[in-house]
N, C-alpha and C positions, 0 to 999 in steps of 0.2 A: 582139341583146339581147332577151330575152324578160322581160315585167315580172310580178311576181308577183300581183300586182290591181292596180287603179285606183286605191288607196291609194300601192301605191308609185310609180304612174305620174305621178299628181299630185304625189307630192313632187319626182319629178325635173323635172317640167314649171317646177313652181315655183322650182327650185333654175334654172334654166337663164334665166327671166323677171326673177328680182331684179335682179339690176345693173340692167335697164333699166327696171324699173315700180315696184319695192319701194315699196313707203309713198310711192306717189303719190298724194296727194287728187282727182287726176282721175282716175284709172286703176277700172273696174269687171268684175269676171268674172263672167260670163255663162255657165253650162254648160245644153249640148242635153241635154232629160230622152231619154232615164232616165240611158244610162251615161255623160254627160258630167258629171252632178251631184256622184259622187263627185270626180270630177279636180276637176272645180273647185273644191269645196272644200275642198280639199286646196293648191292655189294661192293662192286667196284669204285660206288661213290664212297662207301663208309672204309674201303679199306684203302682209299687210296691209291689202286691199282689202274693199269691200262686194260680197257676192254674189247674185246674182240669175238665174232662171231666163231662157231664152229657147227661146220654146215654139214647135216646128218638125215635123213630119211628117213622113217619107218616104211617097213614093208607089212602090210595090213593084210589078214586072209580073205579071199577073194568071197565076195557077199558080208563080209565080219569086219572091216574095213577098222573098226578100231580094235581088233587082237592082232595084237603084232606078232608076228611068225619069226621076224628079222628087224635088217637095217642095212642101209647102202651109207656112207660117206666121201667127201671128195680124197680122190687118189685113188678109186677102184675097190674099194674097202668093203666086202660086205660080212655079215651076219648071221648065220640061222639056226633060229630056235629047232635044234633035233625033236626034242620032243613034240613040238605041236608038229613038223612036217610030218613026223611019222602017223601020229595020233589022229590028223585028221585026214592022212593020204595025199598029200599034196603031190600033185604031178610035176616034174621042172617046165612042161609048157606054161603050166598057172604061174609059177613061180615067177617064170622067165617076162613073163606079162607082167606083173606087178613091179618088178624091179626095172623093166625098159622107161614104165610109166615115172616112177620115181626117178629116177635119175633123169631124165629131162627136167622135175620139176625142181633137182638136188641144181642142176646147171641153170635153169632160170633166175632162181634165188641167189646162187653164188651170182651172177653179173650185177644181179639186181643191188644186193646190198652193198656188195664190194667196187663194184664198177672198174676202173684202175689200180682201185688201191690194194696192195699186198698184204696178205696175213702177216701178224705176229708173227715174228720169231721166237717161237719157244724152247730152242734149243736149249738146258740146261737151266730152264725156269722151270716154276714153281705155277704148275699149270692148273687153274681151278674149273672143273669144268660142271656148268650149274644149270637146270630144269626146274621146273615147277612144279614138279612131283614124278617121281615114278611106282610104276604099276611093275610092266611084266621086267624093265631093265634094259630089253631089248637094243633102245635105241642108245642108250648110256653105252652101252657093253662097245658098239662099232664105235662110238666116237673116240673109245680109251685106244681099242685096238687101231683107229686113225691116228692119232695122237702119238703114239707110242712110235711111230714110223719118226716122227721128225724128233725125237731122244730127250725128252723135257728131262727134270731132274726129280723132280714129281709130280704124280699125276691125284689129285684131289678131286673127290668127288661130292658135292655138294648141295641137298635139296631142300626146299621147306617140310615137304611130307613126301612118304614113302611107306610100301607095303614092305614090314620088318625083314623078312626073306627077302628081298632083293637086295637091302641093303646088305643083308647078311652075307649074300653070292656075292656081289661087288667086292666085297672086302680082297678075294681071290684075283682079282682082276686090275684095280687100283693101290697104291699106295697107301688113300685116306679114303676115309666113309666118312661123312657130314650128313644127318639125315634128321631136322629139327625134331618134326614129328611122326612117330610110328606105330598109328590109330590101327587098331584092331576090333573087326573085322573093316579092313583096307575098302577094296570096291573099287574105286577108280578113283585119280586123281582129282574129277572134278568135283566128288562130295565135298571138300575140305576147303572150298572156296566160295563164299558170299558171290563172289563178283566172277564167273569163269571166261568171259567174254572171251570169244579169239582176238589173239592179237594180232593184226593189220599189216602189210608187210611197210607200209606208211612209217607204221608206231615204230620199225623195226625199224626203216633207215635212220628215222629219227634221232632214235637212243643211239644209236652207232655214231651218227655224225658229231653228236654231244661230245661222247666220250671216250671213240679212239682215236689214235693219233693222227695225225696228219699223215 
């Protein structure tokens, strides 16, 4: 199944989460910027939920920029895939470069989209935290271990597509696994998309301004 953008990824993500979150007053979605913002409010529309950003990094191998090695998120949070540091030698100088770069750009984006306004309070909710697909898990994995600092009640994890292994390690790591479609042989998240366009940090204040709360 190949979905025609994030639009319609999120409504089926959505359509597939109701029976079990719809118009739950604990229940809150959470999409990884950039391309997780549209799914998720796309979600967050059909289930009735408040939405909020959860702001997360990947840390990319240096020349290989989209194999994720890791992940930074806010509160100091990082990430790292053992196997690829080892596998490919990674020195903590490289390392330490990649992740100074990101987290400048982890703190740009947090003012940017948030400006004054406070995150969610997930203490004790029903925390869905949604992507537009995952490959290696990487960046999922830091967001749960962010997440998990501030004691939600559960941690949900929720994508349109996903490489079946990933979802399968998540399972270890979150509460819930949500993974629509789990196309084999996998490849990368942007085969499974008509439409992959980045999303804009524009589209992102946008969707946030719509549908979090004041």
């Amino acid at each position: 199944m190949i979905f025609r953008d994030r639009i319609e990824a999120g409504r089926r993500l959505g359509r597939e989460l109701r029976s079990t979150y719809g118009n739950n007053p604990d229940a809150v979605a959470l999409g990884l910027p950039r391309g997780g913002v549209p799914v998720a409010y796309e979600v967050a529309q059909i289930l009735d939920v408040p939405l909020d950003v959860l702001l997360v990094r990947k840390l990319g191998v240096p020349g290989h920029s989209e194999l994720a090695m890791g992940a930074i998120a806010s509160g100091d949070v990082r990430y790292l895939n053992p196997q690829i540091v080892r596998s490919l030698r990674l020195s903590r100088g490289a390392i330490e470069t990649v992740a100074e770069a990101e987290t400048r750009e982890l703190h740009r984006r947090e003012q940017l989209y948030r400006g004054d306004r406070p995150p969610l309070n997930v203490t004790d909710k029903i925390a869905i935290i949604i992507d537009d697909g995952l490959a290696t898990g990487a960046t999922m994995r830091v967001a749960i271990q962010a997440l998990r600092q501030q004691q939600p009640r559960e941690i949900v994890v929720a994508v349109p597509v996903a490489a079946v292994e990933t979802c399968d390690e998540l399972q270890d790591v979150a509460d819930r696994v949500f993974c629509t479609e789990t196309p084999h042989p996998f490849l990368s998240v942007g085969l499974w998309y008509n439409n992959f366009s980045q999303t804009s940090d524009e589209e992102v204040c946008q969707l946030l301004k719509e549908k979090c709360p004041a």
